[in-house]
C-alpha positions as CSV (number, residue, x, y, z in Angstrom):
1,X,26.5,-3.4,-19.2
2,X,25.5,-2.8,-22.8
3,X,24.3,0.6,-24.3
4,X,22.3,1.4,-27.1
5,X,23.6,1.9,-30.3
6,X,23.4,2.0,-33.6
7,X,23.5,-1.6,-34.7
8,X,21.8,-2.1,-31.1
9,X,18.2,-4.3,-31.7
10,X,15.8,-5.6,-29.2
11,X,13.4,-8.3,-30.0
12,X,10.6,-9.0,-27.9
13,X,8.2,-12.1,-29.2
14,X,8.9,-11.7,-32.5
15,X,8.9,-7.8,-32.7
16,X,12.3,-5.9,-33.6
17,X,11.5,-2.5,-30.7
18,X,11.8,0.8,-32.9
19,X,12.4,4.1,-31.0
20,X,15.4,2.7,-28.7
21,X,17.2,5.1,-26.9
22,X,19.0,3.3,-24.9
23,X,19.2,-0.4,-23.0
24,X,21.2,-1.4,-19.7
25,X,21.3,-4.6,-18.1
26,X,22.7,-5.7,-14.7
27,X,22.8,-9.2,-12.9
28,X,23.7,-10.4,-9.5
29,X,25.1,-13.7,-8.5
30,X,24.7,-14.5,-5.2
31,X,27.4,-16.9,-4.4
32,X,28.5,-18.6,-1.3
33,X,31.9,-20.7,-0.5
34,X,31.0,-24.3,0.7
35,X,33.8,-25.7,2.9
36,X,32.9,-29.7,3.5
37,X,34.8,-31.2,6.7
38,X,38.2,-33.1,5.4
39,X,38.4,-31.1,2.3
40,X,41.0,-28.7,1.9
41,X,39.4,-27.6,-1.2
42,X,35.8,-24.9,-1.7
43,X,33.0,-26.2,-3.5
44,X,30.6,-23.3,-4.4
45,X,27.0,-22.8,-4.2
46,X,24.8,-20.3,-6.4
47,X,21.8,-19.3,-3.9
48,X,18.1,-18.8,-5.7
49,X,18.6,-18.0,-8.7
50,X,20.3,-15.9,-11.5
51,X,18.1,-12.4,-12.6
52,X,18.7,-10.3,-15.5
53,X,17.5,-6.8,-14.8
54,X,17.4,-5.2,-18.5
55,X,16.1,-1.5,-18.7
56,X,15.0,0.0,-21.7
57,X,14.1,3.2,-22.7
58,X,12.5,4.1,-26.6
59,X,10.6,7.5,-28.0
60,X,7.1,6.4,-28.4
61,X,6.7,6.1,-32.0
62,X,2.9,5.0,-31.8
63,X,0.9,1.7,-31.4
64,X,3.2,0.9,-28.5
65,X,4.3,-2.4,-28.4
66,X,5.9,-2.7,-24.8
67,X,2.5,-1.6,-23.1
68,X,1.4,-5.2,-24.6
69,X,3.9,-6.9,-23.2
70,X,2.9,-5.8,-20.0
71,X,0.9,-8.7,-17.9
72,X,2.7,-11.8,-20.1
73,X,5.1,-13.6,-17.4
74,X,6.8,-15.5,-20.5
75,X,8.4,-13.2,-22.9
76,X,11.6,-14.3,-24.9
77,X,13.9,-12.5,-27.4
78,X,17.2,-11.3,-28.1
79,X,19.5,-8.9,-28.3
80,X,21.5,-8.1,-30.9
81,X,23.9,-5.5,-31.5
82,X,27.1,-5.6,-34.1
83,X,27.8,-9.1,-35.5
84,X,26.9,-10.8,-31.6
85,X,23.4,-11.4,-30.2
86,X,22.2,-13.0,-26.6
87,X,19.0,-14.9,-26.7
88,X,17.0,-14.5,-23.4
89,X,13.2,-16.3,-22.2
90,X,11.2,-16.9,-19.5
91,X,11.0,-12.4,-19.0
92,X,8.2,-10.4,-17.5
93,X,7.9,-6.8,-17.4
94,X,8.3,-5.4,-13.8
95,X,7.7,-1.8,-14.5
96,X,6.3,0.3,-17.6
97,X,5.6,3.8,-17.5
98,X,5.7,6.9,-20.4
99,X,5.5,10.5,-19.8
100,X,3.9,12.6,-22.9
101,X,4.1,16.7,-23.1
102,X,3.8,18.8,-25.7
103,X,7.2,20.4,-26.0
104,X,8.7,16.8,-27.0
105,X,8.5,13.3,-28.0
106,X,6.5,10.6,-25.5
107,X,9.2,8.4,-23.7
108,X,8.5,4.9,-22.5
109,X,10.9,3.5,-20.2
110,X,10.5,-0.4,-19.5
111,X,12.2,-2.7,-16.7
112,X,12.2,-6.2,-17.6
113,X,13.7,-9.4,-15.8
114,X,15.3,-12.3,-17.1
115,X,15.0,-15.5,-14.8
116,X,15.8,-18.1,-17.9
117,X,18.4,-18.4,-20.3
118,X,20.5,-15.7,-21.2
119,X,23.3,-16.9,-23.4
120,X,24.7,-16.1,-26.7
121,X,23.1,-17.0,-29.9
122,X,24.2,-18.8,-32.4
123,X,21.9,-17.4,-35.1
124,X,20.4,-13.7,-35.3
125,X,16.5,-14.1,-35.3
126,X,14.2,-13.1,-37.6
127,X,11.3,-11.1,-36.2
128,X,8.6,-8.3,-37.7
129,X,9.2,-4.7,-37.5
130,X,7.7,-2.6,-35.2
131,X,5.7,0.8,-36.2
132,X,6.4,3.4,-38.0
133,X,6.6,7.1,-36.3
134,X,3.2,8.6,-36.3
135,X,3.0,12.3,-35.9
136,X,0.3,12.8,-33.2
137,X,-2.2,15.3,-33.4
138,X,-2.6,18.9,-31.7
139,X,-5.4,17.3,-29.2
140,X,-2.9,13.8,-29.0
141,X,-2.9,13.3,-25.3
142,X,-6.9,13.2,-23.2
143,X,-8.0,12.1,-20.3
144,X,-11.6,10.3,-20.6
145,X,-13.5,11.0,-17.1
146,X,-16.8,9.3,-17.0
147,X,-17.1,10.2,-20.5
148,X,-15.9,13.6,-20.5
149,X,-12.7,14.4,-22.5
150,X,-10.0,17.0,-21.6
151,X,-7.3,18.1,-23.6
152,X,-4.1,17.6,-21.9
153,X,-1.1,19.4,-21.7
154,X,1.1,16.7,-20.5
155,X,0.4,13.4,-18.9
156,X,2.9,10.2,-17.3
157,X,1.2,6.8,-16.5
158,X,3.3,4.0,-14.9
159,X,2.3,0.9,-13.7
160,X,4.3,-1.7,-11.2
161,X,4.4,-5.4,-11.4
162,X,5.4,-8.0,-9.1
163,X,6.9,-11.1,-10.7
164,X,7.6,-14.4,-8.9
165,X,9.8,-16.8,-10.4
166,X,9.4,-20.8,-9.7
167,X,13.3,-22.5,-9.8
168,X,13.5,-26.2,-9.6
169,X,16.1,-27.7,-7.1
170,X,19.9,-27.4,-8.4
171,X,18.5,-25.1,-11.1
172,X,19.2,-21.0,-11.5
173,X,16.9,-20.8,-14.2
174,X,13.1,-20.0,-13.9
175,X,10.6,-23.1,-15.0
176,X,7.5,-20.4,-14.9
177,X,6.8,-16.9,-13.6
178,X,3.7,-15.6,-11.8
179,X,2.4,-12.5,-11.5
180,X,1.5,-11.4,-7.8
181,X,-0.6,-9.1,-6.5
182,X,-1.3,-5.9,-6.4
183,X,-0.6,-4.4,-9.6
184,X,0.0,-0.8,-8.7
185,X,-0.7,2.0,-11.4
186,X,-0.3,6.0,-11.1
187,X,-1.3,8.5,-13.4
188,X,-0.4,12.3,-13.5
189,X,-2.1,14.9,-15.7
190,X,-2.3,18.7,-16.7
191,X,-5.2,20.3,-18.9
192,X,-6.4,23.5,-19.6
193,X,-10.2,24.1,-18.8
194,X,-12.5,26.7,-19.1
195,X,-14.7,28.0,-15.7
196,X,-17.7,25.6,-16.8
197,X,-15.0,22.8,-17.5
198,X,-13.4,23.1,-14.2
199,X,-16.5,22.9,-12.1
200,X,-17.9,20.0,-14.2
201,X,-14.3,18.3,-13.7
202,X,-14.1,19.1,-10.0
203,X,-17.9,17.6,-9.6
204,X,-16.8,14.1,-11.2
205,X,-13.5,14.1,-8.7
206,X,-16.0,14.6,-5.8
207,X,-18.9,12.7,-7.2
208,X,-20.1,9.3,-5.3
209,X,-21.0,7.8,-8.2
210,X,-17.5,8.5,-9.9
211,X,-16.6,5.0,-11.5
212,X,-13.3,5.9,-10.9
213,X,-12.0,4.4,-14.0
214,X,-9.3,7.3,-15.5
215,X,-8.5,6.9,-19.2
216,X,-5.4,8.6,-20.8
217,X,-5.7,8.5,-24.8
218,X,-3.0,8.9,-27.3
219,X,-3.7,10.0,-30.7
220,X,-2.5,10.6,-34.4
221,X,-3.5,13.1,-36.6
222,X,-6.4,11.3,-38.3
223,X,-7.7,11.7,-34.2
224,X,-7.3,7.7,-34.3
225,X,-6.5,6.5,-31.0
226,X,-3.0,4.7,-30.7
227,X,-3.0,3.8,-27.3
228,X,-5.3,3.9,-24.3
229,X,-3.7,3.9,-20.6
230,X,-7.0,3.0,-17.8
231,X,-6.2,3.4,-14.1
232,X,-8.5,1.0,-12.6
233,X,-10.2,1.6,-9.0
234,X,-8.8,4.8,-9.4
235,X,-8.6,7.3,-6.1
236,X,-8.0,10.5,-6.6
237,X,-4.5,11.4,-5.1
238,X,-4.3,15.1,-5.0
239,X,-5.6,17.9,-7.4
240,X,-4.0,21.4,-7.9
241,X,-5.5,24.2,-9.6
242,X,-4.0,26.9,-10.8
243,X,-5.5,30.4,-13.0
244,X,-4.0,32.5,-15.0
245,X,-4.2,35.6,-17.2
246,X,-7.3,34.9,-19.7
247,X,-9.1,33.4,-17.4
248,X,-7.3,30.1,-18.4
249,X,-7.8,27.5,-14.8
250,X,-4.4,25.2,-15.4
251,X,-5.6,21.7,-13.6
252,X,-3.6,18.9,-12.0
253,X,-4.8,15.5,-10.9
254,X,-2.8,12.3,-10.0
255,X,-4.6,9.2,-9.4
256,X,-3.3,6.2,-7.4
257,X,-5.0,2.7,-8.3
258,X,-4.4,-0.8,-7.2
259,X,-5.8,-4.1,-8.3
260,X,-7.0,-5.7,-5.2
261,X,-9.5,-7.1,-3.4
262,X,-10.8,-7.1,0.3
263,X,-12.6,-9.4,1.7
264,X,-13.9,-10.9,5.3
265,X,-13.5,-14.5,5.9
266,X,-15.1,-16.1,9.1
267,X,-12.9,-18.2,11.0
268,X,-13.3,-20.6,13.8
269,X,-10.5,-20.8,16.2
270,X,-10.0,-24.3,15.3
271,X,-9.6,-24.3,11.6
272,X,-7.1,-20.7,11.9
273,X,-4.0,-22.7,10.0
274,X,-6.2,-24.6,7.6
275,X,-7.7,-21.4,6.5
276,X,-3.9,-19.6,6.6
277,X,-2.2,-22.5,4.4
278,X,-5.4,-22.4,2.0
279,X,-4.6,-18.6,1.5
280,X,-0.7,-19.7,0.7
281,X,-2.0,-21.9,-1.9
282,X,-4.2,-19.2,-3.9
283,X,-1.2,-16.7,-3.7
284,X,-3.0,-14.4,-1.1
285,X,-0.8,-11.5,-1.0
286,X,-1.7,-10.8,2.8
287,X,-4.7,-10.2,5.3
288,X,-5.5,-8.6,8.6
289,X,-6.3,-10.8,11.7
290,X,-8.8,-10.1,13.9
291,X,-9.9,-10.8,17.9
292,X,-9.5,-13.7,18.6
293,X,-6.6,-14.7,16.8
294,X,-4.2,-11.9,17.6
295,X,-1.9,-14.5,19.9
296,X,-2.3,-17.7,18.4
297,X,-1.5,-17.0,14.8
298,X,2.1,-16.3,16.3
299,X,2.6,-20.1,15.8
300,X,2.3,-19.7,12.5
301,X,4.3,-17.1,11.4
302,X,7.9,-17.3,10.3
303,X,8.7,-14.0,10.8
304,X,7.4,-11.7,13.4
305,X,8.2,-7.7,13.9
306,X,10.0,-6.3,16.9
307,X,6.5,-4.5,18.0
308,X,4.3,-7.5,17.5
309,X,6.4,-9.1,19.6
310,X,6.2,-6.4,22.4
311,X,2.4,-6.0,22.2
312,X,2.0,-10.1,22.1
313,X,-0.6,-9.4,19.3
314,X,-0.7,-9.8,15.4
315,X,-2.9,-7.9,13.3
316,X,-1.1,-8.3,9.7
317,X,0.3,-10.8,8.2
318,X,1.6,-10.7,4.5
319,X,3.2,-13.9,2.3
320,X,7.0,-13.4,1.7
321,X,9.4,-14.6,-1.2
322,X,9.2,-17.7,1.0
323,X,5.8,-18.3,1.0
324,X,5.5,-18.5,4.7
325,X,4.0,-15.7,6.2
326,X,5.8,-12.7,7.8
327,X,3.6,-10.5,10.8
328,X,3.3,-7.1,12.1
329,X,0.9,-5.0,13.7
330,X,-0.1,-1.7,12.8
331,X,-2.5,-1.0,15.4
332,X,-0.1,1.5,17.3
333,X,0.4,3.9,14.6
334,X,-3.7,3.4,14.1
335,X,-4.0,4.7,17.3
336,X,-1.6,7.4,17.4
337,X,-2.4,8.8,13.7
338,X,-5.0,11.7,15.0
339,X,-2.6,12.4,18.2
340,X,0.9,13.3,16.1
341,X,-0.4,16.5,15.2
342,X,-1.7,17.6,18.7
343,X,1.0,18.8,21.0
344,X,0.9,16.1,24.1
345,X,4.0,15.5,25.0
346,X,5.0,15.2,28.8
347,X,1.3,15.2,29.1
348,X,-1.5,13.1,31.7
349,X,-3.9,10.3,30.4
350,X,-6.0,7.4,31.5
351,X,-6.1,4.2,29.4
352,X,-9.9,2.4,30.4
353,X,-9.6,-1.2,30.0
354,X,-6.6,-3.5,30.5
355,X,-7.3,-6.2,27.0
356,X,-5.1,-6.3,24.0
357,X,-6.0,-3.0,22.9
358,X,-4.7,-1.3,25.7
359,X,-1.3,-2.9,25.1
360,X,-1.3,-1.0,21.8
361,X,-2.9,2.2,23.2
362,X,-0.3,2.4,26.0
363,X,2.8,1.9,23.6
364,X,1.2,4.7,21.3
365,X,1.6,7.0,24.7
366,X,5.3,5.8,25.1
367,X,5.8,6.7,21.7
368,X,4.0,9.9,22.0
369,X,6.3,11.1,25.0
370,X,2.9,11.4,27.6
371,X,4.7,11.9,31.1
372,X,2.2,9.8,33.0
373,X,0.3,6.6,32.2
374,X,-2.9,5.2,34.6
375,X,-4.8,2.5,33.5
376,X,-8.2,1.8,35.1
377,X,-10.0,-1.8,34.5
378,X,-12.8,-3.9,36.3
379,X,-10.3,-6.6,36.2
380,X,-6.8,-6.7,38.4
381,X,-5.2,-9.7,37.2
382,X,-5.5,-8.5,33.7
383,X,-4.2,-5.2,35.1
384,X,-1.1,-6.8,36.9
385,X,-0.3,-8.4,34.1
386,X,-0.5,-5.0,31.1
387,X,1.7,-3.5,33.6
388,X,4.4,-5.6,34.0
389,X,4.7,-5.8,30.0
390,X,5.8,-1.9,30.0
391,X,8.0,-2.1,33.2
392,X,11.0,-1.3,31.4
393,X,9.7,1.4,29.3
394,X,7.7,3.4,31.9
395,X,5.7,3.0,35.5
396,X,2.2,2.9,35.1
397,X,-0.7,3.8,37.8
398,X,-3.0,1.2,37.6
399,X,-6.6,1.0,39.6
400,X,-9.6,-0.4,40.0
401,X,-12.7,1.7,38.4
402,X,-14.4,1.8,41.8
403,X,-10.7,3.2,43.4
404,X,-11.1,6.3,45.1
405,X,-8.5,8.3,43.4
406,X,-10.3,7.7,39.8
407,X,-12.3,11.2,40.1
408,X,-8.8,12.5,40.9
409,X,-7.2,11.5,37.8
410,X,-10.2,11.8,35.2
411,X,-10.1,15.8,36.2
412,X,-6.9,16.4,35.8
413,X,-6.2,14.1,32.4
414,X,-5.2,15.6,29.3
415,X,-6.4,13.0,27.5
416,X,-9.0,9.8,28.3
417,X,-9.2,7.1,25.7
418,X,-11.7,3.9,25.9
419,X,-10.1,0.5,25.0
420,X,-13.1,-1.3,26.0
421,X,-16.2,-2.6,24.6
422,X,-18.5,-0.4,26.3
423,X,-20.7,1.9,24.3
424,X,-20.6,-0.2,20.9
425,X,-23.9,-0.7,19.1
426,X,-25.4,-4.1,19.9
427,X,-28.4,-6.3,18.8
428,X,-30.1,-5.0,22.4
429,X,-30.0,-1.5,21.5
430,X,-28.5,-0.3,24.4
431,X,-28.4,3.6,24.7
432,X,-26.7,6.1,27.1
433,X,-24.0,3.1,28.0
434,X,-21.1,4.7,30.1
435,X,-17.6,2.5,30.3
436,X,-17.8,2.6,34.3
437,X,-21.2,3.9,34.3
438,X,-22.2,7.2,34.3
439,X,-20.6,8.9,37.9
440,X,-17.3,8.0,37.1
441,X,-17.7,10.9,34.5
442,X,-18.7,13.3,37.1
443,X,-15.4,14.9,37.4
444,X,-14.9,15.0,33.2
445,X,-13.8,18.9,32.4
446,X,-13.3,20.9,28.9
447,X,-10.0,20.6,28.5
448,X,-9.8,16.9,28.1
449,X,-9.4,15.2,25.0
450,X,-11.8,11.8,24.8
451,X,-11.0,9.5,22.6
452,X,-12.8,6.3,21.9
453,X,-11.9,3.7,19.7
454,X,-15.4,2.3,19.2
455,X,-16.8,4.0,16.1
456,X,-20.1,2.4,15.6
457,X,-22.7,4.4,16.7
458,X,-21.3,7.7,15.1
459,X,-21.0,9.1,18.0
460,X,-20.8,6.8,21.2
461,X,-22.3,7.3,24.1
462,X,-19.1,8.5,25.3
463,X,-18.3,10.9,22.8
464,X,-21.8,12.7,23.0
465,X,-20.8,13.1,26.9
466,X,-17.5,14.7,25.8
467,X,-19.0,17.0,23.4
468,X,-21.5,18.1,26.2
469,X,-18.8,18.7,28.1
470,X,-16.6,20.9,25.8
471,X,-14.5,18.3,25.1
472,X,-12.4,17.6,22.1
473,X,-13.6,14.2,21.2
474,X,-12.1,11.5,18.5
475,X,-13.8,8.5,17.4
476,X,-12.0,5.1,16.2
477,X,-12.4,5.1,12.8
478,X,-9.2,7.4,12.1
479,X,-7.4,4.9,14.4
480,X,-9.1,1.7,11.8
481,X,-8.2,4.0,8.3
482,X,-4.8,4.5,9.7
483,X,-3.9,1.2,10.5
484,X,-5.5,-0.4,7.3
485,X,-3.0,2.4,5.8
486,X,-0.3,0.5,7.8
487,X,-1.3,-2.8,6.4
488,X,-1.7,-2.1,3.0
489,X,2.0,-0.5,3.1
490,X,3.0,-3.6,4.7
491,X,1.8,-5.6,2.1
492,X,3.0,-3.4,-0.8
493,X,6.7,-2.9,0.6
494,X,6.5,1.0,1.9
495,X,3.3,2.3,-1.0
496,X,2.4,5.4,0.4
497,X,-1.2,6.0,0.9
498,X,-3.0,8.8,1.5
499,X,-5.3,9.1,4.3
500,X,-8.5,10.9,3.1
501,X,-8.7,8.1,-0.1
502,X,-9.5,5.3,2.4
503,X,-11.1,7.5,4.6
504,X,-13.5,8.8,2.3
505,X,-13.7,5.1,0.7
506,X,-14.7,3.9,3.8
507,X,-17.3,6.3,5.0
508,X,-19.1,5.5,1.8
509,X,-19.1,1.8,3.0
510,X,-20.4,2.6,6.1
């Protein structure tokens, strides 16, 4: 490990960094013993290949030079410090953030990996300096929202990168780096605003026409702007407001964006691992698998979680460091999302339908502690079958819709949820459609909770019945924000997202 000093430098492309406060690096070798049959001697092996992690932390001093780093996946340099130097290449900037308030000097911190050389020099090299200090102005830091400016008080802006190396065969060293998807950016900010401020503010958070673009502007003293830090596809991630003496409102906003992009692609059955290895080859950094490919993309997966596994069906799949895609599926903690905060447990509810959905719905009931499980389906083979899958983790009722014991169970459920199709908005424009038609309801009381995961029309059939009723109803479209929060963790290793950004993103779409 070396630490900053005195005689410490950092070149970067040609430019000597200013400002250093301090620089660490660490490195990991991951070795393994090779024992060949007849040998009495080890040969060993270096797996992948060798990283440099180098973190490096520097006072702003203005015009900052790591932010345009930031994006290249070939930076080279040295370090020098004392009489000794260590030439590095083939760098990228993983992570680059810098937090700004008005009671000290900005602070950028950097972490950068090294997947090429990294050996000492022979020669110190020459390079340009890098700024001067600037003294920033009284009115330094603003945030630009849809062209209205704000003086802040203090502000942080970070953004996340994920670099890929590319190592030839017998080699530790990087030939190329890629940058891969998504590029993950968060910005924090506090400002002062007058009444009229803060309600034009909060009406640009709220607005639909928001281009959700966030700007945070550095200054000098000459009001010249030094740097300019944009959150792109911006959401806003939470907003506190605070008001004190004088009638001052003290406002707080952090905003989450991510550079990606959505998209549906048709898909025949027949052409499902064409389309899958075409994704490889663009870098696709994941995608969500629809009916009916939930069972036969298993065949192409390498890796495959414990609960995908237990429901027999995929929904996500995501590209790994191996570029063979690794599956999960999220549609479980969908479904049980708008249930965690209701108090069901050791409760009674009826699962309608016995397809793949109902495998998820029943597992989110395991989870959820219910005390008794029935399914009711048109179809008992299909029925025989979604029972003996749980077996081990619970006994469930199953019947027939037409069984005589269904107005039994429907009055004394605590909660009813529809798994099948019936009731979805169709071409025909079918109205007033039932699952089971419209006596099996007959026996439906208040203090049942209906839930059906169809969610176009807005509200089913169903739903309208439950309401009717006095009954507590949820649609699916919690259950489809929820588990396209599950997928886009998935495919971001563990981002946290919060629930009302896609929801409210979504019910714009629709």
């Amino acid at each position: 490990m070396f630490i900053g000093s005195d005689e410490a430098q950092v070149v970067i492309n040609g430019i000597n960094l200013t400002g250093l406060t301090d620089v660490a690096f660490s490195s990991t070798i991951n070795e393994e013993a090779v024992i060949l049959l007849a040998n009495r001697g080890i040969n060993r092996k270096i797996n992948k290949g060798h990283v440099i992690t180098c973190s490096i932390n520097k006072t702003y001093m203005g015009k900052d030079r790591l932010q345009e780093f930031t994006g290249i996946t070939d930076l080279s340099g040295q370090f020098q410090f004392g009489t000794g130097a260590i030439d590095f290449n083939e760098a990228s900037i993983s992570s680059y953030s810098i937090s700004v308030n008005a009671q000290s000097a900005p602070q950028v911190s950097v972490n950068m990996k090294i997947f090429g050389d990294f050996k000492p020099a022979t020669n110190k090299i020459s390079s340009l300096p890098d700024h001067a200090l600037e003294d920033l102005g009284v009115d330094a830091a603003t945030i630009t929202l849809e062209n209205r400016q704000s003086i802040l008080q203090e502000f942080s802006f970070s953004v996340d990168f994920e670099v890929r190396p590319t190592f030839e065969i017998s080699s530790i060293k990087s030939t190329s780096n890629k940058l891969f998807p998504p590029i993950t950016y968060n910005a924090k900010a506090k400002m002062l605003v007058d009444e009229q401020e803060f309600i034009d503010v909060t009406g640009l958070l709220e607005s639909e026409t928001f281009n959700r673009s966030i700007s945070l502007n550095l200054k000098n003293t000459g009001s010249t702007v030094l740097n300019t830090y944009t959150v792109p596809n911006a959401s806003l991630k939470s907003q506190n407001t605070s008001i004190t003496a004088g009638d001052l409102v003290e406002m707080s906003v952090e905003y989450l964006g991510l550079d990606l992009i959505y998209l549906a692609i048709p898909c025949k059955d027949e052409d499902l691992e064409l389309v899958l290895n075409s994704l490889k080859k663009i870098n696709c950094k994941g995608l969500n698998i629809t009916i009916p490919h939930k069972e036969k993309v298993f065949d192409l997966c390498s890796e495959i979680s414990p609960i995908a596994n237990k429901l027999k069906a995929i929904n996500t799949l995501k590209l790994n460091s191996e570029k063979e895609w690794s599956a999960t599926n999220t549609d479980v903690e969908g479904f049980i999302y708008p249930l965690k905060k209701l108090n069901l447990i050791k409760k009674q509810s009826i699962v309608l339908g016995s397809g793949g959905a109902a495998r998820s719905v029943i597992q989110g009931l395991i989870n959820l502690n219910f005390s008794k499980i029935s399914v009711i389906s048109r179809n008992n083979s299909s029925l025989d079958e979604l029972t003996k899958n749980f077996k081990n983790q619970i006994e469930i009722q199953s019947f027939l819709n037409n069984d005589n014991q269904v107005q039994n169970l429907v009055e004394e459920a605590d909660l009813i949820v529809n798994t099948t199709p019936v009731g979805m908005k169709t071409t025909k424009n079918e109205i007033n459609v039932l699952p089971f038609g419209k006596d099996f309801w007959r026996s439906l009381n208040s203090k049942t909770i209906v839930y059906d995961l169809i969610y176009n029309p807005a509200p089913t059939p169903l739903l309208q019945l439950g309401k009717k009723k006095g009954c507590m109803t949820i649609d699916g479209l919690e259950m489809l924000v929820a588990q396209g929060i599950g997928s886009l963790s998935f495919w971001t290793d563990g981002l946290e997202v919060p629930f009302h950004i896609m929801n409210d993103a979504l019910k714009k779409y629709l």
